[in-house]
Biopython code that builds the backbone (N, CA, C, O; Angstrom):
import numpy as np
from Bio.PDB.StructureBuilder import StructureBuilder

atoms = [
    (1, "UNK", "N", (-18.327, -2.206, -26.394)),
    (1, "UNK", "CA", (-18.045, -1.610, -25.119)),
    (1, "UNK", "C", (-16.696, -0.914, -25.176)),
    (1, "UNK", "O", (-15.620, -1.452, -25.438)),
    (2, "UNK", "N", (-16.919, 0.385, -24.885)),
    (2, "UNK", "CA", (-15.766, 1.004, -24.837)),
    (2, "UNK", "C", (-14.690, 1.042, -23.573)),
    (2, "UNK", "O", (-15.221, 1.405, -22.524)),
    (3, "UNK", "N", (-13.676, 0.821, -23.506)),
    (3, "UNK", "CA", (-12.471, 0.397, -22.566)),
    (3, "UNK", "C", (-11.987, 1.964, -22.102)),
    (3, "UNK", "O", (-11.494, 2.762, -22.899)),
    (4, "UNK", "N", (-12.258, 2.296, -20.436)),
    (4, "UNK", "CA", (-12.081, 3.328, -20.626)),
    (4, "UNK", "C", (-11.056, 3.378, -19.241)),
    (4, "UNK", "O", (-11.197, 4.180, -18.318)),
    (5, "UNK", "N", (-9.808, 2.139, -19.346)),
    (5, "UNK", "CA", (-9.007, 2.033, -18.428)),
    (5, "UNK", "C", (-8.049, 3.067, -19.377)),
    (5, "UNK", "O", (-7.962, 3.216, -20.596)),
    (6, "UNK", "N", (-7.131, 3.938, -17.808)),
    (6, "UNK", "CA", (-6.326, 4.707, -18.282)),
    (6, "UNK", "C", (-5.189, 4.295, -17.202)),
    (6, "UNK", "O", (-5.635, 3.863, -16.140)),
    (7, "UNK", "N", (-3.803, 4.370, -17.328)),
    (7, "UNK", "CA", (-2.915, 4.040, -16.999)),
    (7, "UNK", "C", (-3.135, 5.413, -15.429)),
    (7, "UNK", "O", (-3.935, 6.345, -15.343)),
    (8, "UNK", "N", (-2.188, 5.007, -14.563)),
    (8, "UNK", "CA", (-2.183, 5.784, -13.385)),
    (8, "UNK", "C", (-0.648, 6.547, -12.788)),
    (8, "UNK", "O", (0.300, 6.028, -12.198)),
    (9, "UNK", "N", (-0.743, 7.127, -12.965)),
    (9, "UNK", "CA", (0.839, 7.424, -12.663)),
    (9, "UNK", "C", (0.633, 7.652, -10.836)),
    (9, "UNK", "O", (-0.449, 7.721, -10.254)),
    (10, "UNK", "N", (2.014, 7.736, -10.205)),
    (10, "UNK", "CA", (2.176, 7.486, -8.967)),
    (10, "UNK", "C", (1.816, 8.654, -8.135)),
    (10, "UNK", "O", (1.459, 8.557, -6.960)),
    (11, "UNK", "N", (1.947, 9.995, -8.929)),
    (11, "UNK", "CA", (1.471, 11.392, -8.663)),
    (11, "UNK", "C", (-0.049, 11.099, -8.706)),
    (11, "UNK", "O", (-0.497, 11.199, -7.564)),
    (12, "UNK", "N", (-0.912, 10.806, -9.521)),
    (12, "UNK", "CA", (-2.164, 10.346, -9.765)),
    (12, "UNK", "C", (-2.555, 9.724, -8.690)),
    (12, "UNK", "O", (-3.320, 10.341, -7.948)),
    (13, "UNK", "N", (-2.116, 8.260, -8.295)),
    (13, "UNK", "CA", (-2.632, 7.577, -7.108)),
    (13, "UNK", "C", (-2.493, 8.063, -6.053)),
    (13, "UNK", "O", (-3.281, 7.966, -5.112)),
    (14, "UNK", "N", (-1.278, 8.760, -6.080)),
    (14, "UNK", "CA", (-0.773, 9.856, -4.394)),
    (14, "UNK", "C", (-2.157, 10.547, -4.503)),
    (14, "UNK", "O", (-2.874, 10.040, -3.640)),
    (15, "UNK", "N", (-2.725, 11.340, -5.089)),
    (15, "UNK", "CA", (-3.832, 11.914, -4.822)),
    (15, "UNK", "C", (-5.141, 11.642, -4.449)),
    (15, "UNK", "O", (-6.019, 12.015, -3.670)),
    (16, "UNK", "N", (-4.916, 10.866, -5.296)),
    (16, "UNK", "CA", (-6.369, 9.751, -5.087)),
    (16, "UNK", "C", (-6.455, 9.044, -3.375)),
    (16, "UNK", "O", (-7.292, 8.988, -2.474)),
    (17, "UNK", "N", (-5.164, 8.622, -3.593)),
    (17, "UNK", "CA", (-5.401, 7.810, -2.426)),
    (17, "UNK", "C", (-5.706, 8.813, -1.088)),
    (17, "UNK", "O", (-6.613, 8.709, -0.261)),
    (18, "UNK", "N", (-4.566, 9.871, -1.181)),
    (18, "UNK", "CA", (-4.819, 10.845, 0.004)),
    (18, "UNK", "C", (-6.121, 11.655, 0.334)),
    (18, "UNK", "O", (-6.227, 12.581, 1.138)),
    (19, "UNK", "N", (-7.160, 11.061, -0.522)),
    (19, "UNK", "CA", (-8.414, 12.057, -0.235)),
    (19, "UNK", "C", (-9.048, 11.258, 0.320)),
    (19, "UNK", "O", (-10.034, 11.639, 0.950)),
    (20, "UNK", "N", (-8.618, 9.530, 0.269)),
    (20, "UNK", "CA", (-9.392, 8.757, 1.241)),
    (20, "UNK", "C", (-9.037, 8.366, 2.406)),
    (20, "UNK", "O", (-9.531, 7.417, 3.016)),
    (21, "UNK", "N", (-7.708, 9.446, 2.965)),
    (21, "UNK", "CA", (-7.288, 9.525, 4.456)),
    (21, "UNK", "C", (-8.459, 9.972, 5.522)),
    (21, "UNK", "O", (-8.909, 11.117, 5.578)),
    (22, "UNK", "N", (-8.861, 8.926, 6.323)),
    (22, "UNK", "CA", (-9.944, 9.671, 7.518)),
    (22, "UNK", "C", (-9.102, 9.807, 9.067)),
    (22, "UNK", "O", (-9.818, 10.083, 10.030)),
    (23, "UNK", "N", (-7.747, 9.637, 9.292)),
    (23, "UNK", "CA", (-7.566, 9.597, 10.267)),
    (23, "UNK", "C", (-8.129, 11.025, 11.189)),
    (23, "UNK", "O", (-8.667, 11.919, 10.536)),
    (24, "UNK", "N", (-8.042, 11.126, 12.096)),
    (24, "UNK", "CA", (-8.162, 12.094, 13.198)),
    (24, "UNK", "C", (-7.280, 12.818, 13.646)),
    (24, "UNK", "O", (-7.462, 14.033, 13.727)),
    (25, "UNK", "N", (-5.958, 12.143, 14.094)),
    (25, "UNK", "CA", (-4.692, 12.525, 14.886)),
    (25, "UNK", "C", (-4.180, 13.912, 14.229)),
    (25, "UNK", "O", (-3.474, 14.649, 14.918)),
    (26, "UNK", "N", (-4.432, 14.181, 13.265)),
    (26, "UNK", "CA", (-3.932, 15.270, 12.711)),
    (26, "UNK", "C", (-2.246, 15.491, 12.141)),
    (26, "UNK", "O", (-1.866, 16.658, 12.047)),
    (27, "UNK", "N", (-1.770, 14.949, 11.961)),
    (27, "UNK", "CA", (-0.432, 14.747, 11.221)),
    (27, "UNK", "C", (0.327, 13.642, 11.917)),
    (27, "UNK", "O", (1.524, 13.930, 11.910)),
    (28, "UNK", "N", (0.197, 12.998, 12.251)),
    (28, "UNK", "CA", (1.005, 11.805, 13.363)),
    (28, "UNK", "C", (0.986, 10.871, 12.663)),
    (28, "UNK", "O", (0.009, 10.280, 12.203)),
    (29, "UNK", "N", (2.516, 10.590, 12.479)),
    (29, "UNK", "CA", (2.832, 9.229, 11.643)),
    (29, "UNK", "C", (2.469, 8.017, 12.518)),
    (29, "UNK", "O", (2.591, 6.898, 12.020)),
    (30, "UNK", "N", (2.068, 8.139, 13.682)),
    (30, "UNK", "CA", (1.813, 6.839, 14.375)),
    (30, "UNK", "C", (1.153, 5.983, 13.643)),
    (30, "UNK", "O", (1.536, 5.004, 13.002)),
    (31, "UNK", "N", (-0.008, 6.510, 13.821)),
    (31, "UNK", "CA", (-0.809, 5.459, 12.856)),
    (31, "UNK", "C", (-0.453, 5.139, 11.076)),
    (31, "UNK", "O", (-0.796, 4.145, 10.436)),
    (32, "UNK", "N", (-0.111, 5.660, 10.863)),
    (32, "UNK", "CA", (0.036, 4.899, 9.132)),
    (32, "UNK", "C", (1.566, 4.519, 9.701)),
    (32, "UNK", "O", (1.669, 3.344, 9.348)),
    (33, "UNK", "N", (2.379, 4.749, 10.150)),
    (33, "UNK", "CA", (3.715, 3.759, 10.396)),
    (33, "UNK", "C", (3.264, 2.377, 11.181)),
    (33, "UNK", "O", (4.240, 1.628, 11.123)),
    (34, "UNK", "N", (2.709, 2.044, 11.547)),
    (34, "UNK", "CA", (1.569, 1.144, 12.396)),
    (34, "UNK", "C", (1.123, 0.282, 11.389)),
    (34, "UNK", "O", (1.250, -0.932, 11.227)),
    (35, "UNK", "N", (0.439, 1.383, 10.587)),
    (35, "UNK", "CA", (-0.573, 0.269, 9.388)),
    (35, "UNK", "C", (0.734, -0.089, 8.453)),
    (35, "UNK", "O", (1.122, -1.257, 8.428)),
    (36, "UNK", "N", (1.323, 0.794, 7.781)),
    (36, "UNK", "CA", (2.404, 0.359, 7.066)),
    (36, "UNK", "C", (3.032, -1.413, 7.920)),
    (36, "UNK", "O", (2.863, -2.602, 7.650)),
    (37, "UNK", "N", (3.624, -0.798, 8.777)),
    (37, "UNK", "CA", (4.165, -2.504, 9.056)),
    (37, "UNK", "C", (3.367, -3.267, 9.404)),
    (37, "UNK", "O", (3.820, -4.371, 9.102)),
    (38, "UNK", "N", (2.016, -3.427, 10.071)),
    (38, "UNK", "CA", (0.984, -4.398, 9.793)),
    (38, "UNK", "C", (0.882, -4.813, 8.237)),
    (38, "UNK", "O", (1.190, -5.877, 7.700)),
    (39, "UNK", "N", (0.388, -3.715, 7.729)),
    (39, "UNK", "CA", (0.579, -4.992, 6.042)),
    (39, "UNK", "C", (1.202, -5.038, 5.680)),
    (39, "UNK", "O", (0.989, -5.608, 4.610)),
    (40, "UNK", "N", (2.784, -4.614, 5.859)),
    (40, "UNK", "CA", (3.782, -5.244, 5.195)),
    (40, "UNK", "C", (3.493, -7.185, 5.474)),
    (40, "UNK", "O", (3.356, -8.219, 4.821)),
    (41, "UNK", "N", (3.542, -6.587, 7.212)),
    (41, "UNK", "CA", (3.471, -8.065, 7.923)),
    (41, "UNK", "C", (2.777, -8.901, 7.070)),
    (41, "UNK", "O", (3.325, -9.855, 6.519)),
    (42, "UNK", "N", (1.287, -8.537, 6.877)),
    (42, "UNK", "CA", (0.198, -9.536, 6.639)),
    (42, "UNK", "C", (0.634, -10.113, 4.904)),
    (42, "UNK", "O", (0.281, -11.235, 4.542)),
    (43, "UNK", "N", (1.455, -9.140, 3.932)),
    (43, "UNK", "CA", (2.034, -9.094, 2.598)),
    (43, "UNK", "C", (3.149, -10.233, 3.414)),
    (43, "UNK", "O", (3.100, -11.081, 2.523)),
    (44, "UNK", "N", (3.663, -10.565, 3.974)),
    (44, "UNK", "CA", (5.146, -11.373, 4.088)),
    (44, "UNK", "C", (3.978, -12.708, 4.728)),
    (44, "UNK", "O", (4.141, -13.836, 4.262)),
    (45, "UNK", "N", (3.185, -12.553, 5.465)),
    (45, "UNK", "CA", (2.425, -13.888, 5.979)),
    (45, "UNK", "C", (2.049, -14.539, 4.645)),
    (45, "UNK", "O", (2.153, -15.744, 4.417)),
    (46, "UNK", "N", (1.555, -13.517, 3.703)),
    (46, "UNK", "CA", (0.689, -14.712, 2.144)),
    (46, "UNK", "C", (1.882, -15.182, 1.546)),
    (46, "UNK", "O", (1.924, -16.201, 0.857)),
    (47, "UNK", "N", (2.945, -14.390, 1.819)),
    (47, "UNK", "CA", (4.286, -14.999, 1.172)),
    (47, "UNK", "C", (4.723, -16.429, 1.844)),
    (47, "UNK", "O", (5.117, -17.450, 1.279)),
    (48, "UNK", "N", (4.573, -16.230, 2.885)),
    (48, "UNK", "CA", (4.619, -17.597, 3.978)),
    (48, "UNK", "C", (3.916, -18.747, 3.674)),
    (48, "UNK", "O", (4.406, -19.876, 3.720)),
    (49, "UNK", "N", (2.388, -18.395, 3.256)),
    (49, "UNK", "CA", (1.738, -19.374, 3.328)),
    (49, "UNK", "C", (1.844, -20.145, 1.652)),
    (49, "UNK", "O", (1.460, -21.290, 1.411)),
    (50, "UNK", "N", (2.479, -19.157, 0.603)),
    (50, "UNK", "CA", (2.584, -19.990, -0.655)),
    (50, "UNK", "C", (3.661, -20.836, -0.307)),
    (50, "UNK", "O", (3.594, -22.059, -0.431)),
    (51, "UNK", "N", (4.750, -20.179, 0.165)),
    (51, "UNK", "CA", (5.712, -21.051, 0.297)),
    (51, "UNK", "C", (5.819, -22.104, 1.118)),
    (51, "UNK", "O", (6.947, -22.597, 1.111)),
    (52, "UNK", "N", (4.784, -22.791, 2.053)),
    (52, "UNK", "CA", (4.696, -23.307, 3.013)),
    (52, "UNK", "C", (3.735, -24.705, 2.046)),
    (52, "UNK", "O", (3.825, -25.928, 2.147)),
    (53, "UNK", "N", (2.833, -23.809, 1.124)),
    (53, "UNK", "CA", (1.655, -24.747, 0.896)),
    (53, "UNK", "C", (2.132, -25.125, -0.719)),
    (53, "UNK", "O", (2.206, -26.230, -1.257)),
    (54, "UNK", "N", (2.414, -23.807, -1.248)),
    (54, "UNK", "CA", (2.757, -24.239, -2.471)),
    (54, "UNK", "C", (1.643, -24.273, -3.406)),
    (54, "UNK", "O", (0.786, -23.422, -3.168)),
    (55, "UNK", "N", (1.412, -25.075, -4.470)),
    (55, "UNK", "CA", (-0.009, -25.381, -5.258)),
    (55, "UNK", "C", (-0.974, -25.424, -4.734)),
    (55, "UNK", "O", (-1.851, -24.969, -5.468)),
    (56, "UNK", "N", (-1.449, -25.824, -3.541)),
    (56, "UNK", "CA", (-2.538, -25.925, -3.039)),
    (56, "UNK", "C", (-2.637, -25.016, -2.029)),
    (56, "UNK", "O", (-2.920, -25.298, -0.865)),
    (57, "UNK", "N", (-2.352, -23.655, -2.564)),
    (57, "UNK", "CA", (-2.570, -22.465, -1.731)),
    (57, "UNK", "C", (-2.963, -21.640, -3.273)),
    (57, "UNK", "O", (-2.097, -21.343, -4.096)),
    (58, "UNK", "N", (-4.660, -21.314, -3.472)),
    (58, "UNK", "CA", (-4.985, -21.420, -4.355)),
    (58, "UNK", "C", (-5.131, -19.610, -4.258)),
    (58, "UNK", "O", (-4.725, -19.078, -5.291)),
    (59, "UNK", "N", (-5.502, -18.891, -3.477)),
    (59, "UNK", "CA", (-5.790, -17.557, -3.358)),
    (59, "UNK", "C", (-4.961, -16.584, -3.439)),
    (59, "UNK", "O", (-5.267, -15.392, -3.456)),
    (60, "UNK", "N", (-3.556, -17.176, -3.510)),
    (60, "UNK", "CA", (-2.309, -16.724, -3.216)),
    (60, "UNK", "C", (-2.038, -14.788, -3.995)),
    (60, "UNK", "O", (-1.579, -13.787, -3.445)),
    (61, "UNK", "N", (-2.520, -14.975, -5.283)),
    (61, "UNK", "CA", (-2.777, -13.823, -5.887)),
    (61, "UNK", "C", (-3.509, -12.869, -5.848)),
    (61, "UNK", "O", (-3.206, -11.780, -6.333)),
    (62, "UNK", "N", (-4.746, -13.152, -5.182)),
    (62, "UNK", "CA", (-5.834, -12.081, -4.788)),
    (62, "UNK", "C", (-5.272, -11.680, -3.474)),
    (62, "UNK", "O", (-5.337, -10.524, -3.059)),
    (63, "UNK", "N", (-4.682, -12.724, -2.787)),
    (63, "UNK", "CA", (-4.438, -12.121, -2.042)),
    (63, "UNK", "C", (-3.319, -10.755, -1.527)),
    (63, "UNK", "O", (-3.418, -9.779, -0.784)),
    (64, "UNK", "N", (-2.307, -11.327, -2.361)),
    (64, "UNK", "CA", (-0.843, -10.776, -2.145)),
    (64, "UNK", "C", (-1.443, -9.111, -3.787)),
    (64, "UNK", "O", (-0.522, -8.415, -4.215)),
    (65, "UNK", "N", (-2.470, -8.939, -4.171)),
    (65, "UNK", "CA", (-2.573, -7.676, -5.146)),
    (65, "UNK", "C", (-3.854, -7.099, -3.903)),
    (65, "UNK", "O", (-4.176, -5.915, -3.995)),
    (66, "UNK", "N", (-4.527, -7.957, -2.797)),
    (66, "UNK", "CA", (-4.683, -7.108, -1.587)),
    (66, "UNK", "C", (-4.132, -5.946, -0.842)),
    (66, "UNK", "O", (-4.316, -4.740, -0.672)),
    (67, "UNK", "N", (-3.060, -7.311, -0.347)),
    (67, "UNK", "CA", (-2.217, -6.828, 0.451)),
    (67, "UNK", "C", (-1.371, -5.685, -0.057)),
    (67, "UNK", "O", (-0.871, -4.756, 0.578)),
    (68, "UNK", "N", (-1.339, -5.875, -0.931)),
    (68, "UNK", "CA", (0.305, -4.844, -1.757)),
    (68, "UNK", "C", (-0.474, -3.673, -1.727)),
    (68, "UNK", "O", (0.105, -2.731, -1.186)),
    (69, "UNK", "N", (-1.742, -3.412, -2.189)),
    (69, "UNK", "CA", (-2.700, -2.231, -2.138)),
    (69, "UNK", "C", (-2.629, -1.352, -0.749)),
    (69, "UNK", "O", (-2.191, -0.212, -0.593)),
    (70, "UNK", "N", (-3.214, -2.275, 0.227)),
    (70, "UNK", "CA", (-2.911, -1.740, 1.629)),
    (70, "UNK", "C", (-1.506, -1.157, 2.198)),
    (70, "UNK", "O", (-1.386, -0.252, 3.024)),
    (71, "UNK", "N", (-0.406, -1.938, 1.519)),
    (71, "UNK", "CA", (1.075, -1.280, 1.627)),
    (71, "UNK", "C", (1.308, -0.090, 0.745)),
    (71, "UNK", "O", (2.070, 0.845, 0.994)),
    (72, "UNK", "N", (0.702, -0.212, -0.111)),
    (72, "UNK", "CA", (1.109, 0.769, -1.002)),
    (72, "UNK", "C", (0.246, 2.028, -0.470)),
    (72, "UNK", "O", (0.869, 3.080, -0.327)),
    (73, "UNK", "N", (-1.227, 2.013, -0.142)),
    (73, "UNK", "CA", (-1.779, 3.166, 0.538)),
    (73, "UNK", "C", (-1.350, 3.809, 1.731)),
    (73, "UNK", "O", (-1.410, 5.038, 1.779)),
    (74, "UNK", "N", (-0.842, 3.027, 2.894)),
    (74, "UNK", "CA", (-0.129, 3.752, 3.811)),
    (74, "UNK", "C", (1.256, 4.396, 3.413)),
    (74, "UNK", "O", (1.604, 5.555, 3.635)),
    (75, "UNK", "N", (2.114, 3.206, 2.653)),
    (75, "UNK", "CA", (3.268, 4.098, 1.809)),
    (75, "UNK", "C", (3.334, 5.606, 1.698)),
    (75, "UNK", "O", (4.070, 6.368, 2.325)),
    (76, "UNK", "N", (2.209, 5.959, 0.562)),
    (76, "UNK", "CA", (1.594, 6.973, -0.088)),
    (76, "UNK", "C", (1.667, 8.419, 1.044)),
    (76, "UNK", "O", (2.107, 9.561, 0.913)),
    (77, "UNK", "N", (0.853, 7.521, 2.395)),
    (77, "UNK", "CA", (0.608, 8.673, 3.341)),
    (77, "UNK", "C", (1.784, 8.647, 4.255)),
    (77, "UNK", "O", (1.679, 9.674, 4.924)),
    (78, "UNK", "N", (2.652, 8.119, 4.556)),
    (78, "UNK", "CA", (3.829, 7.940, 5.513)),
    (78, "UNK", "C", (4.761, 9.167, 4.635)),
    (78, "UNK", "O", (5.534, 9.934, 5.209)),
    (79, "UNK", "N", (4.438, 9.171, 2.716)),
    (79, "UNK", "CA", (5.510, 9.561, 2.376)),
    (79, "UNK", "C", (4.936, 11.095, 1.924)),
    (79, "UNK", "O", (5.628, 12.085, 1.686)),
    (80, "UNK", "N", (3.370, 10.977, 1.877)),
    (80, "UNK", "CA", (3.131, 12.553, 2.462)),
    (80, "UNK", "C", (3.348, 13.351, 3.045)),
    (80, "UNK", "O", (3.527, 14.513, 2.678)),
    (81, "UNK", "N", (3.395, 12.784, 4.433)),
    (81, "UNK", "CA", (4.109, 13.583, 5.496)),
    (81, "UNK", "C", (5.514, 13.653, 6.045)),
    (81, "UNK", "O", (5.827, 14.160, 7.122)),
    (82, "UNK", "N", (6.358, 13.057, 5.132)),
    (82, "UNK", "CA", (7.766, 13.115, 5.528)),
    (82, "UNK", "C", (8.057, 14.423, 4.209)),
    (82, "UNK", "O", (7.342, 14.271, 3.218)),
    (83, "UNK", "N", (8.867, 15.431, 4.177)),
    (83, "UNK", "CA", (8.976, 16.050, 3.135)),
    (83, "UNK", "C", (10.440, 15.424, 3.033)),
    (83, "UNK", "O", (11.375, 15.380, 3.832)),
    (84, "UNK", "N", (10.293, 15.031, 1.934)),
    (84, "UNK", "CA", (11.096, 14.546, 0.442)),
    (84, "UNK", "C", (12.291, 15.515, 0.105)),
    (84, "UNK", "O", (12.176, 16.719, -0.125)),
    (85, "UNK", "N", (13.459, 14.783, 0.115)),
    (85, "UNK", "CA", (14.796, 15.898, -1.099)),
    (85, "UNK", "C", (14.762, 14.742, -2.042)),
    (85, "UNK", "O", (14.574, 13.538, -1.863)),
    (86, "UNK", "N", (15.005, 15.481, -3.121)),
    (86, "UNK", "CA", (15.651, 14.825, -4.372)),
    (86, "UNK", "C", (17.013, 14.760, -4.895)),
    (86, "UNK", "O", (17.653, 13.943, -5.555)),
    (87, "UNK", "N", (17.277, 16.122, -4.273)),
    (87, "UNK", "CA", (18.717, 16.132, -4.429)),
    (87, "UNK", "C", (19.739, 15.696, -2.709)),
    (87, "UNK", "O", (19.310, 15.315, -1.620)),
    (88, "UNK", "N", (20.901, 15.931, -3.098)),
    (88, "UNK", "CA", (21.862, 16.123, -1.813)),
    (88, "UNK", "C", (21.782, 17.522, -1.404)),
    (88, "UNK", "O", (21.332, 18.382, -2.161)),
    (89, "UNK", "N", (22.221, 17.782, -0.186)),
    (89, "UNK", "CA", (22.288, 19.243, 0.330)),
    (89, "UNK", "C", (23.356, 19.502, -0.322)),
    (89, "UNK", "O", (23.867, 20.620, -0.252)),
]
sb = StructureBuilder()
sb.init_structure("model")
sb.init_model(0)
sb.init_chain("A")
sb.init_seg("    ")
for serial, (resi, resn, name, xyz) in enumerate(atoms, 1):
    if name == "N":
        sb.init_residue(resn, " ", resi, " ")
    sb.init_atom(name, np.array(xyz, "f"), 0.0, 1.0, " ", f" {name:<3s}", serial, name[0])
structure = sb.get_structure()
């Protein structure tokens, strides 16, 4: 069986991910600034609950490479629509 994982660069996933934007609003950060801090939130709750439960918080990893996904996809689109400097003025 041939292995036909290829590494992803962040330009790569920016794209990817942005073609699976369905919002409506038409450029309004409301909503992905919204979702952004909802899963940050729900990413800091699995953090809560390892640290609360410890070993016998067995999901802890599926969960928190969930969550980080969902942060990282609104990320992506929050930072679409903000235009970016790289440099100083």
């Amino acid at each position: 069986m041939k292995d036909d994982f290829a590494p992803l660069s962040i330009m790569g996933y920016a794209e990817q991910a942005l073609t699976t934007d369905q919002r409506s609003d038409a450029g309004s950060l409301a909503f992905p600034l919204l979702g952004l801090f909802g899963e940050t939130g729900s990413l800091l709750s699995e953090v809560k609950k390892k640290h609360r439960d410890r070993a016998s918080y067995i999901g802890y990893a599926a969960a928190v490479v969930d969550e980080l996904g969902d942060v990282l996809w609104y990320l992506t689109v929050v930072a679409a629509m903000v235009p970016a400097r790289t440099a100083p003025a």
